[in-house]
VEXFI-473943 format. One record per residue (C-alpha): residue number from 1; x, y, z; chain; residue in three letters. Coordinates in Angstrom, 2 decimals. Layout:
N
NUM;X;Y;Z;A;ALA
...
***
This chain:
182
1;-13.76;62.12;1.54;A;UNK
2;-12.75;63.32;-1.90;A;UNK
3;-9.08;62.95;-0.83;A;UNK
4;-9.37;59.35;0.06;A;UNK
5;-10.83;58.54;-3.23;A;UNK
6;-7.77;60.10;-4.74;A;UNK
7;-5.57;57.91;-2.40;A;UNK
8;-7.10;54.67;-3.81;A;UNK
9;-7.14;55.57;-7.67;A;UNK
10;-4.30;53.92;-8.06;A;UNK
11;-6.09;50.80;-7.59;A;UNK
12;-8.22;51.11;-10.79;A;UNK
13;-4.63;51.47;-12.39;A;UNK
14;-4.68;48.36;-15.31;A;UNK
15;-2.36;45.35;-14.12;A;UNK
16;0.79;44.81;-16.20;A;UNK
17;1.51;41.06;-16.38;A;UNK
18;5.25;40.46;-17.52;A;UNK
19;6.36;37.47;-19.60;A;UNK
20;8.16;36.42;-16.27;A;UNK
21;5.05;36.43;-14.42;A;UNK
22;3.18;34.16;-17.45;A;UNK
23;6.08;31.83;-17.10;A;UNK
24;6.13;31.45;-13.43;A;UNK
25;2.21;30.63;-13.75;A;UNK
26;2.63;27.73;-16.41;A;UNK
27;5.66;26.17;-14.45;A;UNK
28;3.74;26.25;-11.18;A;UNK
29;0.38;24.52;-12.78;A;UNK
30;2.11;22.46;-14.49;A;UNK
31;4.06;20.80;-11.40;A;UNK
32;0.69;20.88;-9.12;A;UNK
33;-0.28;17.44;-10.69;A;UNK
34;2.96;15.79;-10.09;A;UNK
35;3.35;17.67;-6.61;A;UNK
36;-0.73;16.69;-5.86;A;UNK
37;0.40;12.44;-6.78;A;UNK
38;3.46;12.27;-5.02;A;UNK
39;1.93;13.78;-1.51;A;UNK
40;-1.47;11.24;-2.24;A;UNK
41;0.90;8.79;-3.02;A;UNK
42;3.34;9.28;0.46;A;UNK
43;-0.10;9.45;2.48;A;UNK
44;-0.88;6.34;0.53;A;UNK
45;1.98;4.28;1.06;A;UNK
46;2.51;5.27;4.66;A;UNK
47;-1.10;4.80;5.90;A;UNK
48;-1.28;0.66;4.53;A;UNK
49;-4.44;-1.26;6.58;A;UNK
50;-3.92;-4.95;6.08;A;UNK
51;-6.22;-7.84;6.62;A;UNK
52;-4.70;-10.00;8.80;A;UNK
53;-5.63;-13.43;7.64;A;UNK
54;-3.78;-16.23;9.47;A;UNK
55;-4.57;-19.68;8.75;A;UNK
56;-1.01;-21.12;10.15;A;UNK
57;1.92;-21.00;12.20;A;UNK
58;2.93;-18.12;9.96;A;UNK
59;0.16;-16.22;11.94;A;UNK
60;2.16;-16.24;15.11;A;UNK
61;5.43;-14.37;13.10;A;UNK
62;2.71;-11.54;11.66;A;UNK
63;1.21;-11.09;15.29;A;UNK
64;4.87;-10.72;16.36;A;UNK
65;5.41;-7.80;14.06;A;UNK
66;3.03;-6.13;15.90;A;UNK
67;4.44;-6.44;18.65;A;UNK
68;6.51;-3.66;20.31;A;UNK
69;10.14;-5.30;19.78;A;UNK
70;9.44;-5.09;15.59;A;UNK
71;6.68;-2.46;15.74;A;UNK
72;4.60;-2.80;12.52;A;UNK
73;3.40;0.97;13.77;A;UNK
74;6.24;2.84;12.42;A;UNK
75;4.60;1.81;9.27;A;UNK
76;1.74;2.98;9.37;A;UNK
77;0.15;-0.22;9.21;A;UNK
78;-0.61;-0.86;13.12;A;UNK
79;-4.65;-1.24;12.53;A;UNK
80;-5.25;-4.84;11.45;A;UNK
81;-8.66;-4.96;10.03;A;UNK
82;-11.19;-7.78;10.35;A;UNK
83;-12.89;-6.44;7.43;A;UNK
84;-11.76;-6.56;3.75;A;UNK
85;-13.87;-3.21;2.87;A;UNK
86;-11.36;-1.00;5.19;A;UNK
87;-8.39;-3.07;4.20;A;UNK
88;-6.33;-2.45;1.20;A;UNK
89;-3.26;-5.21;1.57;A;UNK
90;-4.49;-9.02;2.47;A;UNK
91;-1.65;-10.81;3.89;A;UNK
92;-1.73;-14.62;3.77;A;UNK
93;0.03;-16.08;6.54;A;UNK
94;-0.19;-19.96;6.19;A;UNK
95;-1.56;-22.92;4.15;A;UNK
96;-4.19;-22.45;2.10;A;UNK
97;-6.39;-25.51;1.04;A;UNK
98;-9.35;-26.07;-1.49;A;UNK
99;-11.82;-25.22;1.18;A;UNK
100;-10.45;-22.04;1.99;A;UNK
101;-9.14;-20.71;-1.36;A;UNK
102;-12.79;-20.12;-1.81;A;UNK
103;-12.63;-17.84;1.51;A;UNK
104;-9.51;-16.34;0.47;A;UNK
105;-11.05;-15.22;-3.40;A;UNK
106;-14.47;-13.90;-1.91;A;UNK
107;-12.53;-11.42;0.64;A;UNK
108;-9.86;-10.31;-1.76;A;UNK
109;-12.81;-9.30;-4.39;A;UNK
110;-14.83;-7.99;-1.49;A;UNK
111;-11.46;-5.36;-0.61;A;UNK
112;-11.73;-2.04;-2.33;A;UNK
113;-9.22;-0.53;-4.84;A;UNK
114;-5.97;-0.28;-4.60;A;UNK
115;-5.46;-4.02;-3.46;A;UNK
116;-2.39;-5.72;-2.91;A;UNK
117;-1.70;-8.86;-1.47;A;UNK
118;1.22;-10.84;0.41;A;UNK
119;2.17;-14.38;0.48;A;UNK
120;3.80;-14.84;3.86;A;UNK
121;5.74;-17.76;4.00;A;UNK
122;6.84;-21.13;2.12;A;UNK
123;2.94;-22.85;2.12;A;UNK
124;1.59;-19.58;0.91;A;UNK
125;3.67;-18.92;-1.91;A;UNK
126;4.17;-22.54;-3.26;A;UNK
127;2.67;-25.24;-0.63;A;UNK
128;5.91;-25.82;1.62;A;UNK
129;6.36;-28.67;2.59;A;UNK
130;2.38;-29.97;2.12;A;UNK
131;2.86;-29.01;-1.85;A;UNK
132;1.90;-33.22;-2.78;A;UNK
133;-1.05;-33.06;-0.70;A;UNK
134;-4.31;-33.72;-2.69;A;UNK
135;-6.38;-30.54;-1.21;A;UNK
136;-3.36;-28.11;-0.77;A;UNK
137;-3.67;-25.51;-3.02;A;UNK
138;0.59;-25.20;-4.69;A;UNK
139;0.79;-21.25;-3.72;A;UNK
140;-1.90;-18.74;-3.43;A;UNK
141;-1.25;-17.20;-6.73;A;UNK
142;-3.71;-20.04;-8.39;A;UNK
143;-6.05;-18.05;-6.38;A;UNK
144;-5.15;-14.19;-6.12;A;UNK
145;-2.80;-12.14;-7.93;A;UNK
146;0.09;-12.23;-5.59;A;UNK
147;2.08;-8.88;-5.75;A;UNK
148;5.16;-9.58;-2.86;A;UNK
149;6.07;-13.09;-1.64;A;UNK
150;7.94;-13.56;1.63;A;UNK
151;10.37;-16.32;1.70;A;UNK
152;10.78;-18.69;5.14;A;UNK
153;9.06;-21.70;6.97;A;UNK
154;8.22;-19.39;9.44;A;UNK
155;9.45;-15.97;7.93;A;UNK
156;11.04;-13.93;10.43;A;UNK
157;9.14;-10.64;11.37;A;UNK
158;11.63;-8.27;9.81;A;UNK
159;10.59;-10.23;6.22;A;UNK
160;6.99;-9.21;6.81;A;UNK
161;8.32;-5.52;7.42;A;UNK
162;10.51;-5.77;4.11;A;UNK
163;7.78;-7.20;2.06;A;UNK
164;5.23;-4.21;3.58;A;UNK
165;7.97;-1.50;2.62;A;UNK
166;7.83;-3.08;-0.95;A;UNK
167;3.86;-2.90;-1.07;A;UNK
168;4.69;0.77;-0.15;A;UNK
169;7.01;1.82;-1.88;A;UNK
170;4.36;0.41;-5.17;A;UNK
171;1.74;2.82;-3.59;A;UNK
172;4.68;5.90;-3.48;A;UNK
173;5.42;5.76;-6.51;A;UNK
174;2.34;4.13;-8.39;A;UNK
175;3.70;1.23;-9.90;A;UNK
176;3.45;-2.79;-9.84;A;UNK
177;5.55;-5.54;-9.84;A;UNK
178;9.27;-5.68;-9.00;A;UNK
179;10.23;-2.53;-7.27;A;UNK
180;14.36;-2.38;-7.98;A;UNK
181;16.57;0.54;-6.00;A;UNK
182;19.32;2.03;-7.16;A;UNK
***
Protein backbone atom coordinates (compact mmCIF):
# COMPACT_ATOMS: atom_id res chain seq x y z
CA UNK A 1 0.00 0.00 0.00
CA UNK A 2 2.78 2.30 1.12
CA UNK A 3 4.47 1.75 -2.28
CA UNK A 4 1.55 2.90 -4.28
CA UNK A 5 1.35 6.05 -2.38
CA UNK A 6 4.93 6.63 -3.34
CA UNK A 7 3.98 5.90 -7.04
CA UNK A 8 1.40 8.76 -7.06
CA UNK A 9 3.46 11.54 -5.13
CA UNK A 10 4.34 12.86 -8.03
CA UNK A 11 0.93 14.05 -8.48
CA UNK A 12 1.01 16.51 -5.50
CA UNK A 13 4.17 17.82 -7.48
CA UNK A 14 3.20 21.94 -8.00
CA UNK A 15 2.24 22.63 -11.80
CA UNK A 16 4.70 24.80 -13.74
CA UNK A 17 2.74 26.98 -16.19
CA UNK A 18 5.18 28.42 -18.95
CA UNK A 19 4.71 31.81 -20.62
CA UNK A 20 3.89 29.63 -23.78
CA UNK A 21 1.18 27.93 -22.06
CA UNK A 22 -0.36 31.62 -20.72
CA UNK A 23 -0.17 32.68 -24.29
CA UNK A 24 -1.81 29.78 -25.88
CA UNK A 25 -4.75 30.33 -23.20
CA UNK A 26 -5.37 34.13 -24.06
CA UNK A 27 -5.22 33.43 -27.92
CA UNK A 28 -7.66 30.54 -27.62
CA UNK A 29 -10.34 32.68 -25.36
CA UNK A 30 -9.95 35.30 -27.14
CA UNK A 31 -10.98 33.64 -30.65
CA UNK A 32 -13.97 31.54 -28.86
CA UNK A 33 -16.27 34.65 -29.36
CA UNK A 34 -15.52 35.15 -32.93
CA UNK A 35 -15.36 31.23 -33.52
CA UNK A 36 -18.92 30.95 -31.18
CA UNK A 37 -20.67 34.03 -33.94
CA UNK A 38 -19.49 32.76 -37.03
CA UNK A 39 -20.83 28.92 -36.35
CA UNK A 40 -24.42 30.75 -34.82
CA UNK A 41 -24.22 32.81 -37.64
CA UNK A 42 -23.67 29.71 -40.53
CA UNK A 43 -26.54 27.77 -38.54
CA UNK A 44 -28.35 31.04 -38.87
CA UNK A 45 -28.09 31.81 -42.34
CA UNK A 46 -28.48 28.26 -43.55
CA UNK A 47 -31.58 27.31 -41.48
CA UNK A 48 -33.92 30.66 -43.03
CA UNK A 49 -38.01 29.82 -42.37
CA UNK A 50 -39.94 32.22 -44.52
CA UNK A 51 -43.53 33.21 -44.48
CA UNK A 52 -44.82 32.58 -47.59
CA UNK A 53 -47.25 35.34 -48.25
CA UNK A 54 -48.64 35.37 -51.82
CA UNK A 55 -51.15 37.78 -52.76
CA UNK A 56 -50.37 37.50 -56.77
CA UNK A 57 -49.19 35.82 -59.71
CA UNK A 58 -45.78 36.22 -58.13
CA UNK A 59 -47.05 33.42 -55.74
CA UNK A 60 -47.01 30.84 -58.45
CA UNK A 61 -42.90 31.68 -59.23
CA UNK A 62 -42.21 31.28 -55.13
CA UNK A 63 -44.27 27.91 -55.08
CA UNK A 64 -42.09 26.96 -58.08
CA UNK A 65 -38.92 27.37 -56.11
CA UNK A 66 -40.05 24.83 -54.09
CA UNK A 67 -40.41 22.73 -56.34
CA UNK A 68 -37.88 19.93 -57.07
CA UNK A 69 -36.44 21.40 -60.53
CA UNK A 70 -35.13 24.81 -58.34
CA UNK A 71 -35.22 23.16 -54.89
CA UNK A 72 -35.53 25.99 -52.29
CA UNK A 73 -34.28 22.87 -49.85
CA UNK A 74 -30.70 23.13 -50.54
CA UNK A 75 -31.21 26.28 -48.67
CA UNK A 76 -32.31 25.46 -45.89
CA UNK A 77 -35.39 27.23 -46.31
CA UNK A 78 -37.81 24.23 -47.50
CA UNK A 79 -40.43 24.77 -44.38
CA UNK A 80 -42.78 27.57 -45.42
CA UNK A 81 -44.50 28.69 -42.35
CA UNK A 82 -48.12 29.82 -42.02
CA UNK A 83 -47.19 31.50 -38.93
CA UNK A 84 -45.12 34.73 -38.51
CA UNK A 85 -43.92 33.61 -34.80
CA UNK A 86 -41.73 30.58 -36.42
CA UNK A 87 -40.83 32.63 -39.42
CA UNK A 88 -37.93 34.92 -39.57
CA UNK A 89 -37.94 36.21 -43.51
CA UNK A 90 -41.60 37.41 -44.90
CA UNK A 91 -41.52 37.29 -48.54
CA UNK A 92 -44.06 39.41 -50.44
CA UNK A 93 -44.96 37.92 -53.58
CA UNK A 94 -47.53 40.27 -55.33
CA UNK A 95 -49.60 43.51 -55.08
CA UNK A 96 -50.18 44.88 -52.07
CA UNK A 97 -53.21 47.31 -51.60
CA UNK A 98 -54.50 49.63 -48.70
CA UNK A 99 -56.55 46.82 -47.34
CA UNK A 100 -53.88 44.50 -47.01
CA UNK A 101 -50.86 46.68 -46.08
CA UNK A 102 -52.64 46.60 -42.81
CA UNK A 103 -52.30 42.59 -42.95
CA UNK A 104 -48.91 42.80 -44.18
CA UNK A 105 -47.65 45.42 -40.98
CA UNK A 106 -49.55 43.31 -38.21
CA UNK A 107 -47.64 39.92 -39.33
CA UNK A 108 -44.27 41.47 -39.90
CA UNK A 109 -44.48 43.03 -36.15
CA UNK A 110 -46.02 39.79 -34.98
CA UNK A 111 -42.46 37.79 -36.50
CA UNK A 112 -39.76 37.47 -33.91
CA UNK A 113 -36.18 38.90 -34.12
CA UNK A 114 -34.03 38.69 -36.56
CA UNK A 115 -36.62 39.74 -39.35
CA UNK A 116 -35.99 40.30 -42.80
CA UNK A 117 -38.19 40.78 -45.51
CA UNK A 118 -38.36 40.36 -49.48
CA UNK A 119 -40.12 42.22 -52.10
CA UNK A 120 -40.69 39.68 -54.84
CA UNK A 121 -41.43 41.19 -57.90
CA UNK A 122 -42.24 44.61 -59.83
CA UNK A 123 -45.88 45.38 -57.75
CA UNK A 124 -44.11 44.60 -54.54
CA UNK A 125 -41.25 46.72 -54.75
CA UNK A 126 -42.81 49.81 -56.55
CA UNK A 127 -46.58 48.96 -57.79
CA UNK A 128 -45.75 47.49 -61.40
CA UNK A 129 -47.73 48.21 -63.60
CA UNK A 130 -50.96 49.14 -61.06
CA UNK A 131 -48.48 52.01 -59.47
CA UNK A 132 -51.53 54.98 -60.61
CA UNK A 133 -54.12 53.02 -59.03
CA UNK A 134 -55.88 54.93 -56.14
CA UNK A 135 -55.67 51.90 -53.43
CA UNK A 136 -52.29 50.35 -54.62
CA UNK A 137 -49.90 50.87 -52.19
CA UNK A 138 -46.31 52.29 -54.67
CA UNK A 139 -43.94 49.37 -53.11
CA UNK A 140 -44.11 47.68 -49.83
CA UNK A 141 -41.40 49.68 -48.30
CA UNK A 142 -44.22 52.50 -47.30
CA UNK A 143 -45.17 49.65 -45.20
CA UNK A 144 -42.14 47.41 -43.96
CA UNK A 145 -38.58 47.94 -44.02
CA UNK A 146 -37.68 46.13 -47.13
CA UNK A 147 -34.12 44.56 -46.84
CA UNK A 148 -33.73 42.62 -50.63
CA UNK A 149 -35.95 43.49 -53.62
CA UNK A 150 -36.32 41.05 -56.51
CA UNK A 151 -36.62 42.56 -59.85
CA UNK A 152 -39.26 40.92 -62.68
CA UNK A 153 -43.06 40.91 -63.62
CA UNK A 154 -43.03 37.56 -62.67
CA UNK A 155 -39.39 37.07 -61.26
CA UNK A 156 -37.97 33.93 -62.32
CA UNK A 157 -37.38 31.31 -59.48
CA UNK A 158 -33.60 31.47 -59.56
CA UNK A 159 -34.18 35.50 -58.48
CA UNK A 160 -36.04 34.32 -55.40
CA UNK A 161 -32.98 31.90 -54.70
CA UNK A 162 -30.46 34.92 -55.30
CA UNK A 163 -32.37 37.30 -53.19
CA UNK A 164 -32.60 34.32 -50.22
CA UNK A 165 -28.68 33.80 -50.55
CA UNK A 166 -28.45 37.66 -49.96
CA UNK A 167 -30.83 37.50 -46.78
CA UNK A 168 -28.21 34.80 -45.82
CA UNK A 169 -25.36 35.80 -46.41
CA UNK A 170 -26.73 39.23 -43.91
CA UNK A 171 -27.42 36.51 -41.21
CA UNK A 172 -23.53 34.89 -41.88
CA UNK A 173 -21.98 37.56 -41.41
CA UNK A 174 -24.31 39.90 -39.22
CA UNK A 175 -24.78 42.77 -41.23
CA UNK A 176 -27.63 44.85 -43.18
CA UNK A 177 -28.11 46.39 -46.24
CA UNK A 178 -26.14 45.91 -49.46
CA UNK A 179 -24.10 42.80 -49.18
CA UNK A 180 -21.09 43.50 -52.01
CA UNK A 181 -18.49 40.36 -52.89
CA UNK A 182 -15.30 40.66 -53.79
Amino acid sequence: MSQARHELDWLNDEVVVSEVDVVNENVIAGKLPNVIKKVLGWGYGNSTWPLGFGIACCAIEMMAASSSKYDIARFGSEAMRMSPRQADVMIVAGTVNEKMAVVVRRLYDQMSEPKFVIAMGACASNGGPYWDTYNVVDGVHKVVPVDVYVPGCPPRPEALLQGLMEIQEMLKTGKRGLITKG
